[in-house]
Backbone as a printed PyTorch tensor [residue, N CA C, xyz], in Angstrom:
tensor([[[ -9.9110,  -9.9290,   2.3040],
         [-11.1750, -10.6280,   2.1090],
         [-12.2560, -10.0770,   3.0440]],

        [[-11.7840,  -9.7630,   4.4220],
         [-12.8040,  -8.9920,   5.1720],
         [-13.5430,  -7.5320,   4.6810]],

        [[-13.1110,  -6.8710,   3.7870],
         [-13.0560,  -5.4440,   3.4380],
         [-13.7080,  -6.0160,   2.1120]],

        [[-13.7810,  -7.4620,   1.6680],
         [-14.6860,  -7.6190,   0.2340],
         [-13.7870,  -7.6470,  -0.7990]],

        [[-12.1470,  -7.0860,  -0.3490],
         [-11.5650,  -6.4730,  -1.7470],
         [-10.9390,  -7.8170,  -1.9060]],

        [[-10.7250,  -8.4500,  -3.2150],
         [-10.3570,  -9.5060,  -3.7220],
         [ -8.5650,  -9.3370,  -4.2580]],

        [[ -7.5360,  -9.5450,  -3.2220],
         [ -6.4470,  -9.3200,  -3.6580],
         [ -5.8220, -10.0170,  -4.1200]],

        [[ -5.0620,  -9.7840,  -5.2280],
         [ -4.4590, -11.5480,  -5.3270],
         [ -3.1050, -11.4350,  -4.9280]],

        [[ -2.5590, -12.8160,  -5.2870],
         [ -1.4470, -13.2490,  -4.2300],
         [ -0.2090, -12.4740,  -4.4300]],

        [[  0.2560, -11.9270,  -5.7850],
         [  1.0340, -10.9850,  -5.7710],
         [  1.0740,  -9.6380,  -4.7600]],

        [[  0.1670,  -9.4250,  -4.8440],
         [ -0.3770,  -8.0690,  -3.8470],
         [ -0.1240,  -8.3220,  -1.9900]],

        [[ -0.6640,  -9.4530,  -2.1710],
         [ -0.7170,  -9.9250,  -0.0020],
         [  0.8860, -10.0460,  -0.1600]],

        [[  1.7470, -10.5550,  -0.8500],
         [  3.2880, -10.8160,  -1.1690],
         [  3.8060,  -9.5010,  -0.4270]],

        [[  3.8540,  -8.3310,  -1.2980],
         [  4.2520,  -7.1610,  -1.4870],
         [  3.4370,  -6.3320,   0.2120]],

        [[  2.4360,  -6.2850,   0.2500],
         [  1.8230,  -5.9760,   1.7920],
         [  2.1220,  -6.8180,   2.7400]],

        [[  2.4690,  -8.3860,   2.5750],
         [  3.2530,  -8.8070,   3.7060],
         [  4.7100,  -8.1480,   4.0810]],

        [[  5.1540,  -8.1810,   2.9380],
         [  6.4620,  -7.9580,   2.9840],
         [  7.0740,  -6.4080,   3.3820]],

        [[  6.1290,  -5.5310,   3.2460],
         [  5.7840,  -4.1880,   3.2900],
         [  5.6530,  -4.0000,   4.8320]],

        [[  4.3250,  -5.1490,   5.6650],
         [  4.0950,  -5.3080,   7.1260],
         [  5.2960,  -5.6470,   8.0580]],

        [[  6.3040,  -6.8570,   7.1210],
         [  7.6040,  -7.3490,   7.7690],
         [  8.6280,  -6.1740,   7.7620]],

        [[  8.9000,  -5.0440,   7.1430],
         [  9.7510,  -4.2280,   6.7360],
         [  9.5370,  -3.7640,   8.3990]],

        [[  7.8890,  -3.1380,   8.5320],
         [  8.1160,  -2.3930,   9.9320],
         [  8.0340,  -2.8520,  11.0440]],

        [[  7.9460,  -4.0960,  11.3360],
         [  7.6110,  -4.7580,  12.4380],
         [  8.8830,  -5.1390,  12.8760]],

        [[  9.7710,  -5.6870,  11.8950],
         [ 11.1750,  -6.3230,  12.3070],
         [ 12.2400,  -5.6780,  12.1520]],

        [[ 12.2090,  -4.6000,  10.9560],
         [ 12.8840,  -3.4200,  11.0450],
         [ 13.2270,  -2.4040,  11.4400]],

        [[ 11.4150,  -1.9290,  11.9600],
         [ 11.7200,  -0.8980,  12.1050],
         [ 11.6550,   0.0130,  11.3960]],

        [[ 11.3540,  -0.0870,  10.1500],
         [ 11.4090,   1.1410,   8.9140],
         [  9.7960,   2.0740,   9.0940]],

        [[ 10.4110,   3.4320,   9.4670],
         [  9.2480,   4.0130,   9.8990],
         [  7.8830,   3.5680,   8.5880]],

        [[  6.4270,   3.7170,   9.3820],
         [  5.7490,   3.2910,   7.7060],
         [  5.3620,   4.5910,   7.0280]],

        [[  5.8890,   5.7680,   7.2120],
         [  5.6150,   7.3270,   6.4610],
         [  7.2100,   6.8220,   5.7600]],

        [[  7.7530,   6.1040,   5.9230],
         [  9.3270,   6.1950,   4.5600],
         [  8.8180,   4.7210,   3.7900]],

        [[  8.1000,   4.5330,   3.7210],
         [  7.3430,   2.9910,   2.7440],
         [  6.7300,   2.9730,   2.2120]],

        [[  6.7960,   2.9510,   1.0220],
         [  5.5970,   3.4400,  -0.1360],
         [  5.3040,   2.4630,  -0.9140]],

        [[  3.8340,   2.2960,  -1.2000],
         [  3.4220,   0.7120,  -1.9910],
         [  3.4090,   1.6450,  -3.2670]],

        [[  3.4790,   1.3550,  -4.4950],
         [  2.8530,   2.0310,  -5.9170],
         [  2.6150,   1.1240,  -6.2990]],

        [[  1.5750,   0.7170,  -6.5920],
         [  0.7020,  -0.3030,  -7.4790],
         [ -0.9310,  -0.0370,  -8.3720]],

        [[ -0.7790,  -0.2670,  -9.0840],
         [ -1.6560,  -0.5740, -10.3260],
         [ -3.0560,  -1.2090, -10.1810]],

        [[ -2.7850,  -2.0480,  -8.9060],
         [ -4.1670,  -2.5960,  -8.3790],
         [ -4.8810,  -1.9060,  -7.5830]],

        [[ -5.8660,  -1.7300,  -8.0960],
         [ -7.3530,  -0.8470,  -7.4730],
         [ -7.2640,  -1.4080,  -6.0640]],

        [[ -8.0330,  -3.1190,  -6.4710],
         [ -8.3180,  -3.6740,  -4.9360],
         [ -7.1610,  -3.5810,  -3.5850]],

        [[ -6.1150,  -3.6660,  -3.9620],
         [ -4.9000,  -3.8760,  -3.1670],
         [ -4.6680,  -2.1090,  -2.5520]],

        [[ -4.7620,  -1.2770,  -3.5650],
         [ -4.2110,   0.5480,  -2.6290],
         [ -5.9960,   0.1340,  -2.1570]],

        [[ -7.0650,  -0.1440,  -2.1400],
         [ -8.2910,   0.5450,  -1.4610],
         [ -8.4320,   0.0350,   0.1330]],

        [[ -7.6120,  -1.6560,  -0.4350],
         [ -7.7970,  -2.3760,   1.1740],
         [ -6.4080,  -1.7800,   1.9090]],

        [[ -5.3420,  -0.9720,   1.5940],
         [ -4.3480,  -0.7530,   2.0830],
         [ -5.0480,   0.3950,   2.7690]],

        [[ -5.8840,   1.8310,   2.2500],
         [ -6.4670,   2.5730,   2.8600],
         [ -7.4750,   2.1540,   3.9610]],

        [[ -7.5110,   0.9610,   4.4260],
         [ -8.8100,   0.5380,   5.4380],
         [ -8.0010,   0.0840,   6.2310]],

        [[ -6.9790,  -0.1620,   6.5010],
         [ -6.0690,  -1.2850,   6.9900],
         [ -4.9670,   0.0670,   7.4760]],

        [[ -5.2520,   0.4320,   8.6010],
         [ -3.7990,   1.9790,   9.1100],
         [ -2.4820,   1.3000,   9.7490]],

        [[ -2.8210,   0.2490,   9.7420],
         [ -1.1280,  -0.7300,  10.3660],
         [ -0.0820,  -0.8090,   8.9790]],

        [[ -1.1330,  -0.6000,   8.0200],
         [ -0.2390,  -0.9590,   6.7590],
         [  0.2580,   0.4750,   6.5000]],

        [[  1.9280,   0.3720,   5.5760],
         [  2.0350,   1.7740,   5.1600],
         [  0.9870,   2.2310,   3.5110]],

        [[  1.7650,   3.5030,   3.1040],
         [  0.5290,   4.0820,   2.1770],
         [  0.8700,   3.4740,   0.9490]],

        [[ -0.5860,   3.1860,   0.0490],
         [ -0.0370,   2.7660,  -1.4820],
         [ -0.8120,   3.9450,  -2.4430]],

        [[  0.1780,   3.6790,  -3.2510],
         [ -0.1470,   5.1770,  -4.1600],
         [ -0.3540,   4.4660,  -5.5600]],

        [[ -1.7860,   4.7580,  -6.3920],
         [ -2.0200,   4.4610,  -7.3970],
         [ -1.6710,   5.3920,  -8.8430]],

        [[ -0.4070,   5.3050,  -9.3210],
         [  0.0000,   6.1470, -10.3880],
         [ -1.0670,   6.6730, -11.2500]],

        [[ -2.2440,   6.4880, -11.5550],
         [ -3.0640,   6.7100, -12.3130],
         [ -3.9960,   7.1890, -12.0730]],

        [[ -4.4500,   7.5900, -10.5700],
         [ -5.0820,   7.9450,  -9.4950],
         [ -4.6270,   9.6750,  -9.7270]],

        [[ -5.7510,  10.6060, -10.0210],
         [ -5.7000,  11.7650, -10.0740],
         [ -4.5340,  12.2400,  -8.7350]],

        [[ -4.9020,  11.8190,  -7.4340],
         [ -4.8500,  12.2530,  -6.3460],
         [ -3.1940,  11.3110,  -5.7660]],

        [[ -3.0380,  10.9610,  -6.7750],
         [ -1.6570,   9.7410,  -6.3620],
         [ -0.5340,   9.9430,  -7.4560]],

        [[ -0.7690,  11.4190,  -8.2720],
         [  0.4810,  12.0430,  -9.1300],
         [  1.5350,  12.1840,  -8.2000]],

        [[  2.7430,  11.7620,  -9.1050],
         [  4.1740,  11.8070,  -8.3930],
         [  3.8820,  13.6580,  -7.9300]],

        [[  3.8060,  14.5250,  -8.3400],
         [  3.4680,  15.7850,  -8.1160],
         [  2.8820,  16.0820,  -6.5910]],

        [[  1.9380,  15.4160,  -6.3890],
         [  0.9250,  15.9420,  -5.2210],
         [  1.2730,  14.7260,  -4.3570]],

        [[  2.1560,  13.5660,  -4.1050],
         [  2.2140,  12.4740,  -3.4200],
         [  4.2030,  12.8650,  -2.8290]],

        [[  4.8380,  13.1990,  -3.5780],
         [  6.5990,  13.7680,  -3.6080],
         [  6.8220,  14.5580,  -3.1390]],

        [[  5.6730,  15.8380,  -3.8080],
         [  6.6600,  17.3510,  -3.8220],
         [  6.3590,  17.6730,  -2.1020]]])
C-alpha cells in the first residue's frame, strides 16, 4: 500500500510466506522464486529488496529462458 500497488490478499499470503521461508529458515532468498501473474504483486516485490525475486511468466524479460538458463 505504501508503493500505491494494490495487492490483494492472495499475493501478501504467498510474500508473507515467501518472507517466513527466510527469516526462520534460512532459505537463501537467490533459491526463492515468486512466479506470479500479478502485475501489482512482482512490481511491489521489485521495490521491496528484503523480499526474494518474482518473475512474471509473460514478462518479455521473465522467460523461463533468460530467468533459468
Amino acid at each position: 500500500m505504501k508503493h500505491k500497488n494494490h495487492v490483494e490478499l492472495p499475493g501478501l499470503i504467498v510474500v508473507a510466506t515467501a518472507k517466513y521461508l527466510i527469516d526462520f529458515y534460512d532459505i537463501p532468498k537467490n533459491k526463492l522464486h515468486i512466479i506470479t501473474l500479478d502485475s501489482a504483486l512482482w512490481k511491489g516485490t521489485k521495490k521491496i529488496p528484503e523480499l526474494p525475486n518474482a518473475y512474471d511468466p509473460t514478462n518479455i524479460n521473465d522467460r523461463f529462458e533468460q530467468v533459468f538458463a
